[in-house]
C-alpha positions as CSV (number, residue, x, y, z in Angstrom):
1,X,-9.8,-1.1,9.1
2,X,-7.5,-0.8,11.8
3,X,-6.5,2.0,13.6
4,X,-2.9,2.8,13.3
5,X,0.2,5.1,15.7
6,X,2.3,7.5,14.5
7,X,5.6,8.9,15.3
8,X,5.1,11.6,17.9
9,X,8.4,13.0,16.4
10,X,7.0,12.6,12.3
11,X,2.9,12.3,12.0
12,X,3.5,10.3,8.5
13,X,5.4,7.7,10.4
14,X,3.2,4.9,11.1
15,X,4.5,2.6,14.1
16,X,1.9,0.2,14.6
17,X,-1.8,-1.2,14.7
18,X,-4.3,-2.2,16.7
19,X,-5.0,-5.1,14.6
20,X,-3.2,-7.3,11.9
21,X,-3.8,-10.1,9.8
22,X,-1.8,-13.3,9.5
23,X,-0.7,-13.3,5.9
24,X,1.9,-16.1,5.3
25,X,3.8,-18.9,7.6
26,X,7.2,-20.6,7.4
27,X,8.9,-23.1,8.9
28,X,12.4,-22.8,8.3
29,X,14.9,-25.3,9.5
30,X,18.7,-25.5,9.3
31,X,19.0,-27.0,5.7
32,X,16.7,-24.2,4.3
33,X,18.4,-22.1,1.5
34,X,17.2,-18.6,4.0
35,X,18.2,-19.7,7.1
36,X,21.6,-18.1,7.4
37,X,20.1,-15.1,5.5
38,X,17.3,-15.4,8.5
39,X,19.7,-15.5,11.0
40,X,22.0,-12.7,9.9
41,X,18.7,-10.3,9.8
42,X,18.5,-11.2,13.7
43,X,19.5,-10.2,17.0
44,X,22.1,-12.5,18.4
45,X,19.5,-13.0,21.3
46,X,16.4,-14.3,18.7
47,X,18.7,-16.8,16.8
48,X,17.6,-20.5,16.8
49,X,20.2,-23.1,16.3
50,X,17.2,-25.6,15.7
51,X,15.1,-23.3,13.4
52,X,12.3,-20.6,13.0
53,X,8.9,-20.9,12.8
54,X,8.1,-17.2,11.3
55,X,4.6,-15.2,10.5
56,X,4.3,-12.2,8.7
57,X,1.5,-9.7,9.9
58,X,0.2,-7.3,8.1
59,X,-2.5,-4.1,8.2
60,X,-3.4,-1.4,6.0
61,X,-0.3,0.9,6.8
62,X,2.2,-1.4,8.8
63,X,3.9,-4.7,8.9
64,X,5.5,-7.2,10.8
65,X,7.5,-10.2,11.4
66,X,7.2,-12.7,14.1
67,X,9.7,-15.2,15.0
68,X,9.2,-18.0,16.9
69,X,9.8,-21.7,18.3
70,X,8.7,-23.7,15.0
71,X,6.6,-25.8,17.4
72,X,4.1,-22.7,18.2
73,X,3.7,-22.1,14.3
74,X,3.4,-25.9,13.3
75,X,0.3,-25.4,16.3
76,X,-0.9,-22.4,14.8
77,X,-1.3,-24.4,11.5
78,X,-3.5,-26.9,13.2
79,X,-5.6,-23.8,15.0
80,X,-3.8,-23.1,18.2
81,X,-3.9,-19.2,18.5
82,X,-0.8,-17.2,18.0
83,X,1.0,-16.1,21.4
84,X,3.5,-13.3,20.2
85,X,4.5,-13.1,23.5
86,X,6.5,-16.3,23.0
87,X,9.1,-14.5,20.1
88,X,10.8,-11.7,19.1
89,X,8.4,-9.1,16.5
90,X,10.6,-7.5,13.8
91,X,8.9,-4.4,12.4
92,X,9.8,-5.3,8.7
93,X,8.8,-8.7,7.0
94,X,12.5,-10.9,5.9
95,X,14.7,-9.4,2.9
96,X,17.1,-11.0,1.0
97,X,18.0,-12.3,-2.1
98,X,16.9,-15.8,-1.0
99,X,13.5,-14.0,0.8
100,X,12.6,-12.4,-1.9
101,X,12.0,-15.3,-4.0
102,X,10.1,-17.3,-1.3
103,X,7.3,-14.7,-0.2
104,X,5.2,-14.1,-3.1
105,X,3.6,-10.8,-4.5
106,X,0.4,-10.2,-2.5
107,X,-2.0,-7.4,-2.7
108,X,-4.5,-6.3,0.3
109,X,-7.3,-7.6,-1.4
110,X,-8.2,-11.0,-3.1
111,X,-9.0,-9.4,-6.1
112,X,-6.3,-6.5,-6.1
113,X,-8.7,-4.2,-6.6
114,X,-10.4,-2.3,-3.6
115,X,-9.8,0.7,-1.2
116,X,-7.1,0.2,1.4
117,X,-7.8,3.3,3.8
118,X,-9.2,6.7,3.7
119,X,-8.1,9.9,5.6
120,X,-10.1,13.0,6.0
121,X,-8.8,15.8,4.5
122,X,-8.2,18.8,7.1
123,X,-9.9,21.3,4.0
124,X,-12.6,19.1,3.5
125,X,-12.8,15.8,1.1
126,X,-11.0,12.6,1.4
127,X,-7.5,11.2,0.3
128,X,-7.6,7.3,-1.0
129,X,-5.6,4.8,-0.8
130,X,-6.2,2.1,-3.5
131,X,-5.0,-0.6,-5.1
132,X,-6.2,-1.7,-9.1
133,X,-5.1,-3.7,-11.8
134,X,-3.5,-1.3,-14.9
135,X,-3.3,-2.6,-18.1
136,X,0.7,-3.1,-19.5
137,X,1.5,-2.8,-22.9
138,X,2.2,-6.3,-23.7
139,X,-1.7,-6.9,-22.2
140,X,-1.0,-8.3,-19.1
141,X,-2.7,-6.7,-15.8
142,X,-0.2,-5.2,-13.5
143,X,-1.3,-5.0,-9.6
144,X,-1.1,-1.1,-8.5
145,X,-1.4,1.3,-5.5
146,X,-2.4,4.7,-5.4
147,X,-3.6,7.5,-3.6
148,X,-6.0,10.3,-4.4
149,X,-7.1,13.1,-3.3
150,X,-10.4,14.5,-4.1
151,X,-9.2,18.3,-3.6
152,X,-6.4,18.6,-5.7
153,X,-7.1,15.7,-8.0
154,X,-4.2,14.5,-9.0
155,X,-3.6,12.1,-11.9
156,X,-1.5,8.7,-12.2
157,X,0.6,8.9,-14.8
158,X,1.6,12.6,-14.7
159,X,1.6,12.5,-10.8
160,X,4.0,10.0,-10.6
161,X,4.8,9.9,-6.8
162,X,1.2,8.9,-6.2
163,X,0.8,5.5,-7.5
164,X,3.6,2.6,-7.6
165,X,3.9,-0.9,-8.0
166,X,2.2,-3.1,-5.6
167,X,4.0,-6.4,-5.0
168,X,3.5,-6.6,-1.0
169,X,2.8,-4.3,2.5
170,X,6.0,-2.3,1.8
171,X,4.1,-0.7,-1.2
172,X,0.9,-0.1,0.2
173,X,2.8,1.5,3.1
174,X,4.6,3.7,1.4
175,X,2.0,4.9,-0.5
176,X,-0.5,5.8,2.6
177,X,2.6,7.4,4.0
178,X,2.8,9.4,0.5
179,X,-1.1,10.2,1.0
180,X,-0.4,11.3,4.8
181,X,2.0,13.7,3.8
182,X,-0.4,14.8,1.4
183,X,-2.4,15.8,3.6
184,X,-0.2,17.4,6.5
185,X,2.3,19.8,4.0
186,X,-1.5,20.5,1.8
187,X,-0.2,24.0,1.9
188,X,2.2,22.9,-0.3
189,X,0.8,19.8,-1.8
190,X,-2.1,20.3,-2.4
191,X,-3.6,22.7,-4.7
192,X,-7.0,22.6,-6.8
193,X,-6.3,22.8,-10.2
194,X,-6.7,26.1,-11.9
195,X,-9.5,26.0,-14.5
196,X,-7.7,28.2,-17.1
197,X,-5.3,24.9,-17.4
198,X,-8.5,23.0,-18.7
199,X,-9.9,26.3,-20.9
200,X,-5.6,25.9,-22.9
201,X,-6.0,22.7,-23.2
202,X,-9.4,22.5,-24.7
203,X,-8.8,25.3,-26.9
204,X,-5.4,23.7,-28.2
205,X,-7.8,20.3,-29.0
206,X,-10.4,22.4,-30.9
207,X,-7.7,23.9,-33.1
208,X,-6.0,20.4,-33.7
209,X,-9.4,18.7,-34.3
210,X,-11.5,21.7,-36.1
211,X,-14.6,20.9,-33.3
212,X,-15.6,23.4,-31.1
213,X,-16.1,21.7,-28.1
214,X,-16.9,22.5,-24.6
215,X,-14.3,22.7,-22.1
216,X,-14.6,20.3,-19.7
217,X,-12.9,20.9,-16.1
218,X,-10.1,18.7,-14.8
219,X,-12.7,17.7,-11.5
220,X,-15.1,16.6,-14.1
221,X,-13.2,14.8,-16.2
222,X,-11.9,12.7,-12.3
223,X,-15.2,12.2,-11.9
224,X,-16.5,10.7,-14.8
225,X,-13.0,8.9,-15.9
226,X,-10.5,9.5,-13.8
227,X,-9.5,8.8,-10.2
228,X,-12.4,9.7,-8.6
229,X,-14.4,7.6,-10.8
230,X,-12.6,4.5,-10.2
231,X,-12.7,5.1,-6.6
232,X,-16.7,5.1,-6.8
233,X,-16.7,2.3,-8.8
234,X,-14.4,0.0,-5.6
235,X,-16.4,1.3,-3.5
236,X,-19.8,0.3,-5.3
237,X,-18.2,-3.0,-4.9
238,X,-16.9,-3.5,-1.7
């Protein structure tokens, strides 16, 4: 994993990393249908008359977008190393209607299923970032990111702030930006569930149902088929 900066000003603000990888190249030349959208997102210094050639970077928590002579990408291709000393580094990837459609939806890992990062919680335990494929209703498997923390265990689906689409790095970013503050307003944010919530809710089943069952506590249901299950489970894998 790579390590990443943060703001001095705001610790969830990550501003860079040691180490990216090279996720998708373009070459885009004057009759493309993004280059005027390409050279409106520029500074009037970094426009090209001739053309990009572009490469989008990308770690755990950050991204970026290089832009450079097409010739240097079009070397790249054939296995020249990348010299981003040569361009201008943007610290988004390209928006736009017309960028958009051209970058596909791409998750961290090949399969879209793995752990992303993990921080160390200052209490004790970790908070996960992950990403995993949830089942839709019309059966189709929808790529996700989400964070967890093993303290406070909270749940996608009634925690809604912690999991989220995952279409590209803007969504894992956020999310591990999500799981930062987490863990520097815990105070706040996170709190272990009480255990009389589990004792209500069992007691409310075993009325509706007629079985006397045993209460079983919100950590152990995580472990067994939640969050903290599934976490196990990509990291049995990886």
């Amino acid at each position: 994993m790579a390590q990443h900066t943060v703001s001095s000003e705001n610790p969830v603000h990550v501003t860079g990393a040691d180490s990216y990888r090279i996720t998708y190249t373009f070459v885009i030349t004057p009759d493309s249908p993004v280059y005027e959208e390409t050279e409106d997102n520029l500074k009037p210094a970094h426009r090209r008359p001739g053309g990009h050639g572009i490469a989008l970077l990308e770690s755990e928590e950050h991204h970026l977008a290089y832009y450079d002579p097409i010739a240097q990408i079009e070397a790249f291709r054939e296995g020249t190393a990348l010299d981003l000393s040569q361009g201008a580094v943007y610290a988004k990837w390209p928006q736009g209607e017309q960028w958009d459609t051209l970058i596909p939806a791409g998750t961290w890992t090949q399969s879209g299923e793995g752990i992303i990062t993990t921080f160390d919680h200052p209490l004790g335990g970790k908070v996960t970032v992950y990403e995993f494929l949830q089942a839709a209703e019309d059966g189709t498997q929808v790529p996700t990111v989400a964070f967890h923390c093993d303290r406070c265990h909270p749940t996608p689906g009634i925690d809604h702030e912690t999991t989220r689409r995952n279409n590209g790095p803007q969504d894992r970013r956020w999310t591990a930006r999500l799981a930062r503050t987490h863990i520097h307003r815990h105070a706040a944010l996170c709190r272990p569930v009480d255990p009389r919530y589990a004792e209500v809710a069992q007691t409310l089943l075993n009325q509706e149902t007629g079985v006397d069952a045993p209460t079983v506590t919100w950590e152990s249901r995580c472990a067994t088929t939640g969050p903290c299950a599934q976490i196990r489970h990509l990291r049995a894998r990886a």
